[in-house]
N, C-alpha and C positions, 0 to 999 in steps of 0.2 A: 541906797544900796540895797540890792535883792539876797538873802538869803537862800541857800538848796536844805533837802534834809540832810538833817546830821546823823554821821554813822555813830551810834553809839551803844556800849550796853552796861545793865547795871547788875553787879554780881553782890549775893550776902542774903542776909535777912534781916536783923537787929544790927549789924553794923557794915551799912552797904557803901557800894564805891561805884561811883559813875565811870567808863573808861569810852576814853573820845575817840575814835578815828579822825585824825586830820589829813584831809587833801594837802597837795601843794601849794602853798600860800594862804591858805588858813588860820586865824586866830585865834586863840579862847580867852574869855576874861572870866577870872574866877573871884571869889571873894578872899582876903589873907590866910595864909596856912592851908587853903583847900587844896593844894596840890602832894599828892603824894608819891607819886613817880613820872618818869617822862621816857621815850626808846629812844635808842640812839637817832642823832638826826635835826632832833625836836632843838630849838633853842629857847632861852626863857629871859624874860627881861622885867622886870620889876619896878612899876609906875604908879606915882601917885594919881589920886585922883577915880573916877567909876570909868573911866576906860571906851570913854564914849569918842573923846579926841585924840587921836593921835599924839598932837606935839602939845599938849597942854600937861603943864606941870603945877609945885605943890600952889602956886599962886594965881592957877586961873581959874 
């Protein structure tokens, strides 16, 4: 799977926020609690595991 660059920018100084642009059909895997808002649109799904596989859960 080929990756594009990612739209993104980061606002702050000492307590800074990375904010994503996602295209249509787009991913992001983030690490627990790093999410701090989402625009309308966006759906969000919560999986165990480093998010490298789709359909693997807390026992693969």
């Amino acid at each position: 799977m080929k990756s594009h660059e990612i739209d993104y920018r980061i606002f702050g100084d000492d307590m800074q926020v990375v904010e994503i642009e996602l295209d249509p059909g787009e991913t992001v895997i983030a690490e627990a609690g790093a999410m701090n808002w989402m625009g309308e649109g966006i759906g969000f799904e919560a999986r165990m595991g480093d998010g490298s596989r789709q359909t693997s859960g807390i026992f693969d």
